[in-house]
C-alpha positions in Angstrom: -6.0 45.9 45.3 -8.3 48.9 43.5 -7.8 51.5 41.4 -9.8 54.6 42.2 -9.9 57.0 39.4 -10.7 60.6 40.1 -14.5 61.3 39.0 -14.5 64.4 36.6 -18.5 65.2 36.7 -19.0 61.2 36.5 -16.5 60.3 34.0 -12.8 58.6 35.4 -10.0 60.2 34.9 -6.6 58.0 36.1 -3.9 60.8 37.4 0.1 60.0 37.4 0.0 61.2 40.9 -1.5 58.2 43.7 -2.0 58.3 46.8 -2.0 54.7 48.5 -4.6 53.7 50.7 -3.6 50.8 53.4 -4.6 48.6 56.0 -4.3 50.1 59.2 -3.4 46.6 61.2 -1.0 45.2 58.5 0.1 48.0 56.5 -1.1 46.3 53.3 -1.9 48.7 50.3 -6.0 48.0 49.6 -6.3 50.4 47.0 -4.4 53.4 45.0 -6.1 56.1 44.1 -5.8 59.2 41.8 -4.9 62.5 43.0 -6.2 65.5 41.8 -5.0 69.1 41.8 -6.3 72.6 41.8 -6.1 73.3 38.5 -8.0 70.3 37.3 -11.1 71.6 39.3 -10.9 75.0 38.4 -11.6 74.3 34.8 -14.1 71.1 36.0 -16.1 73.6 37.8 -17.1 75.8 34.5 -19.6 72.3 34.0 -21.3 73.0 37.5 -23.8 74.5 35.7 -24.1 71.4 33.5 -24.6 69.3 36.2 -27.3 71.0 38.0 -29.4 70.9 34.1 -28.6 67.2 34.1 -30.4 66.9 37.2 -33.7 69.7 36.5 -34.5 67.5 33.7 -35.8 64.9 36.2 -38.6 66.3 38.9 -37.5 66.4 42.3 -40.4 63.7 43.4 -38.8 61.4 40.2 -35.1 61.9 41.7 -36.9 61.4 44.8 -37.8 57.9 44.0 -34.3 57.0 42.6 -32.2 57.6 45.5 -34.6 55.9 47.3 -33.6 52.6 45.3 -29.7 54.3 45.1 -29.8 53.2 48.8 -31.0 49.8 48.3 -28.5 49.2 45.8 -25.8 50.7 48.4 -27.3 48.0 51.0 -27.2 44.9 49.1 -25.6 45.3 45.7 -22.1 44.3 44.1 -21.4 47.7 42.8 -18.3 49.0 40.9 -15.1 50.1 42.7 -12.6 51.6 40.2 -11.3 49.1 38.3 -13.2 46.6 40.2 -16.0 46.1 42.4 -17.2 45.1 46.2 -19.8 43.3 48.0 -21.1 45.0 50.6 -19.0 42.8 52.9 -16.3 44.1 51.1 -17.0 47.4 51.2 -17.4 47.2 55.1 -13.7 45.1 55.1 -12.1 48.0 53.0 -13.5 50.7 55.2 -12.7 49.2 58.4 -9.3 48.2 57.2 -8.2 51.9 56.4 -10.2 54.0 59.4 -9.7 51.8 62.3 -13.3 51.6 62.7 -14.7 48.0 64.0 -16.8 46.6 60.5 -20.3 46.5 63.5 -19.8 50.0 63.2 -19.2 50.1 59.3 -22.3 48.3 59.1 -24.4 50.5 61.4 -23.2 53.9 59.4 -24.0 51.9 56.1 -27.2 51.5 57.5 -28.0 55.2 58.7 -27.0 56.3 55.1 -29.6 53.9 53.4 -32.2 55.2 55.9 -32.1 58.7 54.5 -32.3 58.0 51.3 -35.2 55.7 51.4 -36.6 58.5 53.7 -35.7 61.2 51.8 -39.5 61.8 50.9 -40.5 62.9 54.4 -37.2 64.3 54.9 -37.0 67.4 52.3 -40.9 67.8 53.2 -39.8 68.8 56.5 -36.5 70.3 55.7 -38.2 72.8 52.9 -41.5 72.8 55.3 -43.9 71.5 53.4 -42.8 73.5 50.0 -44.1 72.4 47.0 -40.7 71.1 45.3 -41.8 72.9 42.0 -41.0 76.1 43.8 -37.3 74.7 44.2 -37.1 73.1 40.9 -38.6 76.6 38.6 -37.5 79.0 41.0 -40.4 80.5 41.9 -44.3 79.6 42.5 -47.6 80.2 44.5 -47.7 78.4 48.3 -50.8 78.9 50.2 -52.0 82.0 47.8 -48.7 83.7 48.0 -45.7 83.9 45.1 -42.9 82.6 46.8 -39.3 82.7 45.2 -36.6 80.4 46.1 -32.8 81.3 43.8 -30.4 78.1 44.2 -27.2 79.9 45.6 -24.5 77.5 43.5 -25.4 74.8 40.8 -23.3 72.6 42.9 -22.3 71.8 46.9 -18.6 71.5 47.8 -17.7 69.0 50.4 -14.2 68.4 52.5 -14.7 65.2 54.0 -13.5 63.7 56.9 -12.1 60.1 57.4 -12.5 60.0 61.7 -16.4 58.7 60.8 -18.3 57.8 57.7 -21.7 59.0 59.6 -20.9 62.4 58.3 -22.4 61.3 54.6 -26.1 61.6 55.3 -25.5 65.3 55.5 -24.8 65.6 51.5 -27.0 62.6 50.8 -30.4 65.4 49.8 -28.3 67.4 47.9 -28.9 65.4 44.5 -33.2 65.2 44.8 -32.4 69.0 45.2 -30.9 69.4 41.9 -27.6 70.6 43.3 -24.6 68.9 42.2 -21.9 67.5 44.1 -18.2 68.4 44.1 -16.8 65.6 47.1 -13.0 65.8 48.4 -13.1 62.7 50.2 -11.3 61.8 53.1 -7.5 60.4 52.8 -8.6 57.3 54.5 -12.2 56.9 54.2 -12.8 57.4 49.6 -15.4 54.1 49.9 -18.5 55.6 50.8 -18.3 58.5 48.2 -17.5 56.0 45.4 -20.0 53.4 46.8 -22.8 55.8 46.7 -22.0 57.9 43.1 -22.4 54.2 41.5 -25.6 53.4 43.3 -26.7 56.7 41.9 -25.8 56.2 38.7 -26.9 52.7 38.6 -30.2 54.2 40.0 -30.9 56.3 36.7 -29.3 59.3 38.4 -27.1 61.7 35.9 -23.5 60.7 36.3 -22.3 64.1 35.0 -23.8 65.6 38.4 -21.1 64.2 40.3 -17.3 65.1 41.2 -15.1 63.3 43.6 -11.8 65.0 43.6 -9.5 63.0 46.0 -6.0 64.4 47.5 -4.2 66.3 50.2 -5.4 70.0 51.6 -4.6 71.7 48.7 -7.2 70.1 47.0 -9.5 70.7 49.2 -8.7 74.5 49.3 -9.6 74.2 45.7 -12.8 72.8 46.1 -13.8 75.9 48.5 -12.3 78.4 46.4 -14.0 76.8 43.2 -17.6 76.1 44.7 -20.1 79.0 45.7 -21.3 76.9 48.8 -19.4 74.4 50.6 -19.6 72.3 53.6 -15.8 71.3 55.4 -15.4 69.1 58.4 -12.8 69.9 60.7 -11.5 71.3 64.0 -11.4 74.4 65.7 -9.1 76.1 63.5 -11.0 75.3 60.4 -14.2 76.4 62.4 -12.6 80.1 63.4 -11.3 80.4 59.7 -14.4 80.1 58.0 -17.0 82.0 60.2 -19.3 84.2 59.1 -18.7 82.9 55.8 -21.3 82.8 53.6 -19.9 80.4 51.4 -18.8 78.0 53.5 -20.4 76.3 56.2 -17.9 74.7 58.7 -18.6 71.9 60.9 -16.1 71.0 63.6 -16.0 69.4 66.9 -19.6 69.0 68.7 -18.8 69.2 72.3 -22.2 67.9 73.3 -23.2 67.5 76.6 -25.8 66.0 78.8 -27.3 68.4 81.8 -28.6 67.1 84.6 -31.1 69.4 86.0 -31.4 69.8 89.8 -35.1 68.2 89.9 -33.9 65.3 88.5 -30.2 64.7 89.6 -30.6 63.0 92.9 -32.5 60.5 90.5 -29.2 59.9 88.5 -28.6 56.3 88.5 -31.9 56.0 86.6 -30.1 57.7 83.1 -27.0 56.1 83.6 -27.4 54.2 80.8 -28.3 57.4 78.6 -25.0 59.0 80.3 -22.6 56.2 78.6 -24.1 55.1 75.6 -23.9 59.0 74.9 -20.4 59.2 75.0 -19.3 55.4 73.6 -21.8 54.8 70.8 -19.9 54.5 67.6 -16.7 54.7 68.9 -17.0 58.2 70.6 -15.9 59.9 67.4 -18.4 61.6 66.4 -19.8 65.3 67.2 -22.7 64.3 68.5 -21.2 62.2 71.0 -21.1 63.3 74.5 -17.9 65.0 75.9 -19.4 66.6 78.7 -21.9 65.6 81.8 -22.8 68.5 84.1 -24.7 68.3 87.6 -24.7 70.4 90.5 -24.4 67.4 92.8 -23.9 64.1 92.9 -21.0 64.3 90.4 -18.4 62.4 91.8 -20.9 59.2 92.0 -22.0 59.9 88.8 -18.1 59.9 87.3 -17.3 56.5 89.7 -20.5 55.0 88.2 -19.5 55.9 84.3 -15.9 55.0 84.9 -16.7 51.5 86.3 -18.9 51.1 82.9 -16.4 52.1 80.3 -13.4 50.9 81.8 -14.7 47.6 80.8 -14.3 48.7 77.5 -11.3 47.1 75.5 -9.9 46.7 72.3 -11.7 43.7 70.2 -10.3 42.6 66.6 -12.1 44.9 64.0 -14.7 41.9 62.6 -15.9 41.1 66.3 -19.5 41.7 67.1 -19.3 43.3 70.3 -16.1 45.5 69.2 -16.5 49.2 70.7 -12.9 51.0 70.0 -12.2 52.2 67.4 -8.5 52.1 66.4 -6.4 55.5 66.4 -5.0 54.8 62.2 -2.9 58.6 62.2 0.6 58.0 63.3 1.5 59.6 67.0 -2.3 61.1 67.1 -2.9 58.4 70.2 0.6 59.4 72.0 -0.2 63.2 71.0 -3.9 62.9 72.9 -2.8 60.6 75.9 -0.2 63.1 76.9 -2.1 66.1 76.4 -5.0 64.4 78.7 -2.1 64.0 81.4 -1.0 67.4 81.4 -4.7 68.6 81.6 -4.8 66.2 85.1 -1.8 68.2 87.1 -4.8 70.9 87.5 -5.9 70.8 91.0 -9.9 69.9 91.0 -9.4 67.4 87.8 -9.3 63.5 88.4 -9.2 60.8 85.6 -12.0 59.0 87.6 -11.3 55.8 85.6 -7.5 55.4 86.4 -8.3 53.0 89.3 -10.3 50.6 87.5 -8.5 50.8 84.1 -5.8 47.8 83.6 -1.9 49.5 82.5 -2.2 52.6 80.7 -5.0 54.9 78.9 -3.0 54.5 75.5 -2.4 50.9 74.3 -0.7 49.5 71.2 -1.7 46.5 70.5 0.4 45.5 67.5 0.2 47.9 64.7 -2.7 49.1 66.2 -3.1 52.1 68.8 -5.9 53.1 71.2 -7.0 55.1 73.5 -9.1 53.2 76.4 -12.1 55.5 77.6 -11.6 58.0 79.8 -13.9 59.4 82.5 -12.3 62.9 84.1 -13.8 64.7 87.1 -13.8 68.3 86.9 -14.9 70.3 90.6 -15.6 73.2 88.7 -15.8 74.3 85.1 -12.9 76.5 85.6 -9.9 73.5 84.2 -9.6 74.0 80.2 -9.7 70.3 80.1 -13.9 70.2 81.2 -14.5 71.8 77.4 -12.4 69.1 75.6 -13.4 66.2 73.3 -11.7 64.2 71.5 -12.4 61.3 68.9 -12.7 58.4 71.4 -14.9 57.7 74.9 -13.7 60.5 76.9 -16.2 62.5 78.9 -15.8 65.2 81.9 -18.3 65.2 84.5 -18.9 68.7 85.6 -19.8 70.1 88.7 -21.7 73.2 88.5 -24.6 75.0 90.3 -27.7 75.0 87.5 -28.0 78.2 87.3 -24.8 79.2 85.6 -25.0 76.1 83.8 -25.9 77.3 80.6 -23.8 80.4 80.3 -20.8 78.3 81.4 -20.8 75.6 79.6 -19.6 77.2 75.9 -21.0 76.0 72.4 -22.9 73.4 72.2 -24.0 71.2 69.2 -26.1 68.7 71.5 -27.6 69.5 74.3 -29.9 67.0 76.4 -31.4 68.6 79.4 -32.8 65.9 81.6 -35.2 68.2 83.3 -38.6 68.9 84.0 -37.9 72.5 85.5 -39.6 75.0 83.0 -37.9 78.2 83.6 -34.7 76.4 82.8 -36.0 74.7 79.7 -36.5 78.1 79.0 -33.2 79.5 79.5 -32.0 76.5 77.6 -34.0 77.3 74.4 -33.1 80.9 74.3 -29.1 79.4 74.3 -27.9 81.0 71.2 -24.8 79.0 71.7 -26.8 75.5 71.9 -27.6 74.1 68.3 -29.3 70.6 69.1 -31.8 70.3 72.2 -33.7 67.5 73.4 -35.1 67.7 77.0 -35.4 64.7 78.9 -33.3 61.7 78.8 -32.6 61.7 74.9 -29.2 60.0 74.2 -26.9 62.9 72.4 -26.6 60.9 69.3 -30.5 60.5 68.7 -31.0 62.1 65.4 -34.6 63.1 64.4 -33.7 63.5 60.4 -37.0 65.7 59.7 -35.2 68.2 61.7 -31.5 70.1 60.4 -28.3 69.0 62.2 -26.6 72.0 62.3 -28.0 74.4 60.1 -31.2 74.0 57.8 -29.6 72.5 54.3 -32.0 74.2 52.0 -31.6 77.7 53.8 -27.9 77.1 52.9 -28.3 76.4 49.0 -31.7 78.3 48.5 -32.2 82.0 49.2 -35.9 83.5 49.6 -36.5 86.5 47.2 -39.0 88.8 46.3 -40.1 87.8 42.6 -43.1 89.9 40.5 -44.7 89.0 36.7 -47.3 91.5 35.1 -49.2 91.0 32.2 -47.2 91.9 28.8 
């Protein structure tokens, strides 16, 4: 078992208050860590500024070049963890054991992280567009013949973490090469990968003092917003409603991506069915950028039948298999809570769970200490039923019928949107969608990230604002 300290701008402190982390099949404590409180990081936070020097006295292109081999040493290095250390294998083990995600899918995250930082090069280059990372560095500068200004808005990022999906970390991952220091509330059940990766910064040359990880329950997290001058929180709808419009805080919740089938290609569905279910399965189905939503004007019924009798075939696999593709539900009474919320959606006229008759028992299966939730495939005849805007963190999808051309006023936000369509005027009506973030046309699976582009919301217009700035000669 570990001891996780809380990380006071690098340096451990141990806290009489723990919180134990355990092993969501056999209940087994894997680690104890510190908690911290409010208090703590109001005072820590007076050193932001500290931390942001630490990190100006190395040039971007320098810190560049050490988290590029921060993420080799996050791929194959024993690192330190707490009062002990892990493998990678071990790291994967501890992470599967507390989130319920299968250790193929531990890998694959680990492996998404470690691209961006040994791409982080090309991926601020396309981020700042092609800025000369002096500018960012002394605040100002000449690009193209013109002064240009750029004013970091906070010496360092605040970040509520989730535990659902460790994917989440390559969105904080450029925020050290830009000088910005990190203030990390980690998820209850996912502290690895912060830890994990502050070492292999630190054993990269990085500044330990431009790090914080601040584990513990909301409050703490309420601290770390209040404290911090820009923030990034993960969440649901209610934590997406109570931050909007804020300028401090930018709020990602649920994705409800979708996949549009456009009416010149839909009678040609059974050639992207593939793109329809890895879309909503890949990693579990627990991330935003997962599919929760197919919609057609025709043909929909076939294409439910077709995705049902694909994902149905989906079970529950021990977490170290191979070819395991459910992820296990580690929150007491979250499965029970989802399953009958699902069935009280299906007593809607028009709304079918599509995959009922070739699923085996029940949606919601406990198979010892374990719960899941087996995919789901509903059929919506209209987008009228509440339940056709729903996602939740496992393979569910509703296929929507819906004549294309109210398509994209009803189908609501968006974070991903892939229009498999050749038809311009409505790839035109779909890239004047204020309320679609994300969109590929063509048959682009949702969870195809191009890094050179922002996820939701350009990073460096978040912690950089563009000023007017003047010098005369004295």
């Amino acid at each position: 078992m570990l001891n996780l300290p809380i990380l006071r701008w690098g340096q451990p402190y141990t806290s009489m208050d723990v919180d134990e982390v355990r092993h969501f099949a056999t209940g087994e404590v894997i680690a104890r860590i510190s908690r911290a409180n409010g208090g703590m990081i109001q005072r820590d936070i007076r050193k932001a500024q500290a931390a942001r020097d630490a990190l100006r006295r190395f040039p971007i292109d320098d810190l560049i070049e050490r988290v590029k081999h921060a993420g080799e040493l996050y791929m194959t290095a024993t690192l330190a963890m707490g009062d002990g250390t892990q493998t990678p294998d071990e790291f994967v083990a501890a992470q599967s054991a507390s989130t319920g995600m299968p250790e193929a899918m531990c890998r694959a995250n680990m492996k998404k992280s470690a691209f961006v930082l040994a791409e982080m090069r090309a991926i601020l280059t396309a981020l700042t567009r092609r800025l000369d990372f002096t500018v960012l560095t002394d605040g100002w500068g000449i690009e193209n013949g013109v002064p240009v200004s750029y004013q970091a808005q906070a010496p360092a990022l605040g970040l509520v973490l989730p535990s659902n999906t460790s994917g989440v970390h390559t969105l904080w991952l450029p925020v050290i090469p830009l000088q910005i220091g990190l203030v990390l509330k980690p998820g209850p059940q996912e502290p690895w990968t912060p830890y994990r990766i502050a070492e292999a910064f630190a054993q990269a040359g990085i500044p330990r003092e431009a790090m914080s990880i601040y584990p513990g329950g909301p409050d703490v997290g309420a601290s770390v917003l209040d404290a911090c001058g820009r923030n990034l929180i993960f969440g649901g709808e209610a934590t997406i409603e109570r931050y909007k419009g804020s300028a401090r805080v930018q709020a990602h919740g649920p994705g409800f991506s979708k996949i549009l089938l456009g009416d010149d290609q839909v009678d040609h569905w059974e050639k992207y069915l593939d793109v329809l279910v890895d879309s909503v399965c890949a990693s579990g189905g627990r991330g935003c950028i997962n599919a929760s939503g197919v919609w057609a004007s025709r043909h929909t019924r076939e294409i439910a039948d077709a995705m049902a009798q694909r994902m149905a075939a989906i079970r529950p696999l021990p977490f170290d298999h191979p070819d395991a593709a459910l992820a296990a539900m580690t929150v007491p009474g979250v499965a029970e809570a989802v399953d009958k919320a699902i069935d009280a959606d299906l007593t809607v006229p028009g709304v079918t769970d599509v995959t009922a008759k070739y699923r085996t028992g029940a949606r919601f299966v406990q198979d010892g200490p374990a719960n899941y939730l087996l995919p789901t495939v509903v059929h919506c005849a209209s987008p009228e039923p509440a339940i056709a805007k729903k996602e939740y963190m496992f393979p569910f999808v509703t296929v929507v019928e819906c004549p294309e051309a109210k398509m994209v006023e009803s189908i609501g936000p968006t974070l991903v949107c892939s229009a498999i369509t050749g038809n311009a005027a409505f790839m035109r009506q779909l890239t004047d969608a204020t309320h679609i973030d994300r969109l590929n046309i063509g048959p682009v699976r949702t969870m195809a990230l191009n890094w050179l582009q922002p996820h939701e919301g350009n990073l460096i217009d978040f912690l950089f604002r563009a000023r007017a700035y003047q010098t005369a000669p004295l």
